[in-house]
N, C-alpha and C positions, 0 to 999 in steps of 0.2 A: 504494500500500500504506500502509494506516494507522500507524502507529508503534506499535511494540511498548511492551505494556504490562512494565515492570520495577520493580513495586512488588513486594516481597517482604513478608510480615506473617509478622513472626520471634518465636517463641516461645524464651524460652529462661532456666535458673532462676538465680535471684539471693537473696540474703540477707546476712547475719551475718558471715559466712565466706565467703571468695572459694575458690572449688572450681576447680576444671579443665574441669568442664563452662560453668560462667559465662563462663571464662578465654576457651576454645576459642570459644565463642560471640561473645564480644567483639571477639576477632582479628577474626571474619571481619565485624563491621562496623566496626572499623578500616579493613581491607583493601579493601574494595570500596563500602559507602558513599559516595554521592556522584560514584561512578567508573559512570554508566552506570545504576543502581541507588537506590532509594528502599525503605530499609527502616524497617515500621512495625513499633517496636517494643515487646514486651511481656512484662514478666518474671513466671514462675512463681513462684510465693511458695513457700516453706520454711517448718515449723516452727521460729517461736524459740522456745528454750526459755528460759522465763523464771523468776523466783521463784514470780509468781503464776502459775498453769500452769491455769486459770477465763481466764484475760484473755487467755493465748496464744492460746487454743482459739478465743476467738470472735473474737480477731483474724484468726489461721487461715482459719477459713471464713468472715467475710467477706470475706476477701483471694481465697480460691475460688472464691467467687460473684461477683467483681466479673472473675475471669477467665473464668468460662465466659459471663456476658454478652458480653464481648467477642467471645471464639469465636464466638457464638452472632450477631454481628451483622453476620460475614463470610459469612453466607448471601447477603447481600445485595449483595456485591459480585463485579462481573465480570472474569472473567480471571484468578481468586484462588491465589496460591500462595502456600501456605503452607509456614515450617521450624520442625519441633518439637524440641530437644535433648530427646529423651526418657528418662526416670529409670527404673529396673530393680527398686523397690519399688511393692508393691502399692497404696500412696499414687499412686504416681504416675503405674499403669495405669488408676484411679479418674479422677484429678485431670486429666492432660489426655487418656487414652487413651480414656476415656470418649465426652470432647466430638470426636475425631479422627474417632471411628468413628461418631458423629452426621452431622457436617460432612459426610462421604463417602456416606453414605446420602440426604441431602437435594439435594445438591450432587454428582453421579457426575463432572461434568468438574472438579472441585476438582485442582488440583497439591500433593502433599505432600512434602514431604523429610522424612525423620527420620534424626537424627543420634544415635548412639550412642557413648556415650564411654566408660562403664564395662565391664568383664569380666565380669559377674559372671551375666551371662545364661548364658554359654559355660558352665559348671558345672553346669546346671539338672538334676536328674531329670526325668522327664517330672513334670505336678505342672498343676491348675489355672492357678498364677500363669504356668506356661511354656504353658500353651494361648491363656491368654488375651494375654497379647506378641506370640504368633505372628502371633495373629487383628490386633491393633494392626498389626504391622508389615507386616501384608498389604494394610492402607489406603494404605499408603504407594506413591509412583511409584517414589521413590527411599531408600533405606536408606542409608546412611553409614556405615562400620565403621573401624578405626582401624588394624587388619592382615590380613593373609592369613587367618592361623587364624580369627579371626572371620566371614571371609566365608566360609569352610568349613565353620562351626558352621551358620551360616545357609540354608547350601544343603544340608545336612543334614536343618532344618525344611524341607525343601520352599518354599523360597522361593527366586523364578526368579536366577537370576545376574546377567541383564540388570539386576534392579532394586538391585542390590550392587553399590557405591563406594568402595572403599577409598583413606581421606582420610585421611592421617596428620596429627597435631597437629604445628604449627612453633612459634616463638618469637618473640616480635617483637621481644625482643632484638636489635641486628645483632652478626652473625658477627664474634670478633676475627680477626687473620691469622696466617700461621706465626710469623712474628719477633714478634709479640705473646706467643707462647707459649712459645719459648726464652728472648727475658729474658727472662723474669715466673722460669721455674722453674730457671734456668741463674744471675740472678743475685742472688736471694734468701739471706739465710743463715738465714731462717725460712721453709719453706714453709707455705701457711695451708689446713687442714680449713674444710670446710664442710658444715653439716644447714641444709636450708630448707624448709621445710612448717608446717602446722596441727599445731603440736602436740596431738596424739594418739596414745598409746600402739601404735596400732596400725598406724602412720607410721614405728614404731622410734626415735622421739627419745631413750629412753629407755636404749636398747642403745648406742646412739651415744654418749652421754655415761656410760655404766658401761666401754664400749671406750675411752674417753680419761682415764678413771680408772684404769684397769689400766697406758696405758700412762704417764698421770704417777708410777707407782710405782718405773717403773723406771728406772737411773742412766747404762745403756748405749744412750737411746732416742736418734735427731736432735732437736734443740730445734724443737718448731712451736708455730704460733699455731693454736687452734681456734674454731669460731664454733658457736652455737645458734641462729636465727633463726625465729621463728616465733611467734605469741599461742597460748596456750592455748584451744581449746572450750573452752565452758560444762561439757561434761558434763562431760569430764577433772579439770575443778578440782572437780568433786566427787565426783574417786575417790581415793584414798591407795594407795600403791607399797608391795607386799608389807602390807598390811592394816594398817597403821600408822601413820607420815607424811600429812599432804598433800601432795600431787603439789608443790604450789610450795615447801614446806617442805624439800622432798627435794631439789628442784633446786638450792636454793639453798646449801645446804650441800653440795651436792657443787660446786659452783661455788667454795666457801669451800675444800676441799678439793683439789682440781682446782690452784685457783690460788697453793696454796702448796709447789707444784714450782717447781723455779727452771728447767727448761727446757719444761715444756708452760706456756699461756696459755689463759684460755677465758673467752669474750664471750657474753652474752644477749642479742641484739637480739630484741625483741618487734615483731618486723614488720618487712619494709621494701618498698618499692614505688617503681617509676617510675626514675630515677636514681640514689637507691639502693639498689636491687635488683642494677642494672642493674651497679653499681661493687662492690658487694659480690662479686656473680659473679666478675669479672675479677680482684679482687684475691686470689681462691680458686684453688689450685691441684690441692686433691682434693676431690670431691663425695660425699660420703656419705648416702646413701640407704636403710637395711636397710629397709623396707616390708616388712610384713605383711599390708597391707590387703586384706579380700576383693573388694573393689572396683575394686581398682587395673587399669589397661589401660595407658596410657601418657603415665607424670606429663611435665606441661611443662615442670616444672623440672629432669628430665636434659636436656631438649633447650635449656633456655636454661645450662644447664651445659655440656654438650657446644659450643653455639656461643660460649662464654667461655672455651675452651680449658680447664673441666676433669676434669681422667682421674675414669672415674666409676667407683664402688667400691657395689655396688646387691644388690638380692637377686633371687632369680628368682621372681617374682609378675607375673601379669597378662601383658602382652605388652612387661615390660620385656628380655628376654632378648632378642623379636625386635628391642627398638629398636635395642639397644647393640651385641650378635652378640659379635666380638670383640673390641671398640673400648675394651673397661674391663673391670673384674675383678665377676664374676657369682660372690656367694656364695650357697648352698644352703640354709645354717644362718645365723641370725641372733642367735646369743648372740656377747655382747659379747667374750666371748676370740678367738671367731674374727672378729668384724672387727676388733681390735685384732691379730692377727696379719697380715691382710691389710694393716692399713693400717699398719704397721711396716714391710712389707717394698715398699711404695709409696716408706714416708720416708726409707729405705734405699737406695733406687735410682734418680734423677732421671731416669739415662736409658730407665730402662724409665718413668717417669712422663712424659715428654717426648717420647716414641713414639706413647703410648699416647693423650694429649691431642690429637695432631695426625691421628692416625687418627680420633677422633671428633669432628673440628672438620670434616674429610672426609667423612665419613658424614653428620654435619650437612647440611653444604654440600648434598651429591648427592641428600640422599632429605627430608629436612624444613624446608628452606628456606622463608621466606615468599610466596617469588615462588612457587614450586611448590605452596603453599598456596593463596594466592588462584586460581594460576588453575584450580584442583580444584574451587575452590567455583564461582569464574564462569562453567567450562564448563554444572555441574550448573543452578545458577539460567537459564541463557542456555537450556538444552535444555528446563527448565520452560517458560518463558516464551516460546521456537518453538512450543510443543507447542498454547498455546492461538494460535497464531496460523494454524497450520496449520490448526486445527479450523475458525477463521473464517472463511478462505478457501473450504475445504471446503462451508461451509455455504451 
């Protein structure tokens, strides 16, 4: 028997901004790479958006055309399996769905994966943009979903079961342990808040820091430390809060005002990554998340929160509700007085914060761990990869 061919030719988007779908994609050539596996790979361009917005454009579509070349010259190679992280805008049913549904027409023994990270399908009215997905995702061997409900949306569209995988996102974070989590929040006489995302309004960074405003006002609160972590989009900083301000102009002064309480603190880190992400986490005892996003499925950063032991404080958007369950406090409303009353009554109560963190360090552990990640993905690549072997034999 000739030796299985285990080249993988990985599609998957990159830009400006590190998204959850880039993130997602990364893990899993972290994870398997090299293990077994040879993946060639090749990232989906993004619009920047730039000042001159003439030079974005035609960098753009060059950058488009130099990918569908590429797609276009895995006609030629045998054995071919391909994984596309696929986007939920009509760019991006264009941009790779286009070339997807080529490839499968020229190519019928073609292996495809397609991995889907966002929500925002699950919402669709019936509508062009949701026929034509359908018809993409029907290219595919294998679909990839991120929970239950979504693989019920899917089989909804008449799309078979069999070709539905439900892959949840893990962390590559490692997991801290119990006693990591009773000191940290048993022997602090500050426990430390934490927001980390892309600041965008629509992320709730905004709620978050007007909810630690509310509670720097007041005399009878626990003294914490608070963190903001995250760079601004492009587009953000060229919107103003309440028709007024620049976004950074407002921040900053609430920052100035914030930190002339003598028992709350509040820190702006613009980014962090690798080791200090990694310590930033740990040194955090509440996660705060209020997410509005239409898009949102399920952010990595609860799950590298949850394996940093901490108790997460979220809204219920996307398939955050089914990450968490009852593992952290799921608010409804995302205006800044009610998460400033949740999370008062977080900094009020250690031992409900210390229950609560070690139930989702559990949860973590049980259902989104990395090892249970990789070997989601290396079952599906390894079934690709028989699939053309079997046919070879056959023939």
């Amino acid at each position: 028997m000739s030796k299985r061919n285990k080249t993988i030719y990985f599609f998957y988007p990159g830009g400006e901004i590190l998204t959850g779908q880039e993130l997602a994609s990364r893990q899993i050539l972290e994870l398997l790479d090299g293990d077994g596996y040879s993946f060639v790979t090749h990232q989906i361009p993004t619009f920047e958006r730039q000042n001159n917005r003439l030079t974005a454009s035609i960098l753009y579509i060059c950058q488009v055309v130099t990918l569908w070349l590429k797609m276009l010259s895995l006609i030629f190679v045998s054995k071919l399996v391909v994984y596309v992280n696929l986007g939920q805008s009509y760019t991006a049913l264009f941009r790779e769905g286009l070339m997807l549904s080529f490839l499968r027409a020229v190519r019928p023994g073609i292996r495809i994966v397609i991995s889907l990270h966002g929500n925002y399908f699950t919402a669709w009215p019936q509508s062009i943009k949701k026929t034509l997905f359908n018809k993409i995702l029907k290219r595919a061997n294998i679909i990839t979903v991120l929970g239950e409900s979504q693989k019920d949306c899917l089989r909804q569209w008449a799309i078979e079961e069999k070709n539905i995988r439900v892959t949840p996102n893990s962390a590559i974070i490692e997991p801290v342990n119990e006693c990591d989590i009773k000191a940290k929040i048993r022997g602090k006489q500050r426990l430390q808040v934490l927001f980390l995302s892309n600041l965008m309004s629509a992320k709730g960074f905004t709620e978050y820091i007007e909810a630690i405003g509310i509670l720097s006002q007041r005399s009878d609160i626990p003294e914490f430390n608070a963190v903001l972590c995250g760079k601004f989009i492009k587009t953000e900083l060229q919107s103003s809060l309440h028709g007024s301000k620049p976004i950074q102009q407002w921040l900053k002064d609430k920052l100035t005002e914030i930190n002339s309480s003598p028992k709350i603190s509040l820190e702006w880190i613009e980014g962090a990554y690798g080791e200090e992400k990694k310590t930033l986490f740990r040194n955090s005892d509440i996660f705060v998340f209020p997410s509005r996003y239409k898009i949102e499925a399920q952010p990595i950063v609860i799950l590298e929160a949850m394996a940093s032991g901490c108790v997460i404080l979220t809204s219920n958007v996307g398939l955050i509700c089914e990450t968490v369950s009852d593992c952290g406090i799921i608010i409804n409303s995302t205006e800044p007085g009610e998460i400033a009353h949740q999370l008062e009554l977080l900094l009020c109560n250690r031992t409900k914060c210390e229950k609560l963190a070690l139930a989702g360090l559990k949860r973590y552990s049980d259902m989104f761990n990395k090892y249970q990640y990789r070997n989601n993905w290396d079952m599906i690549f390894k079934e690709l990869t028989d699939e053309h072997e079997k046919t070879r034999l056959a023939n």
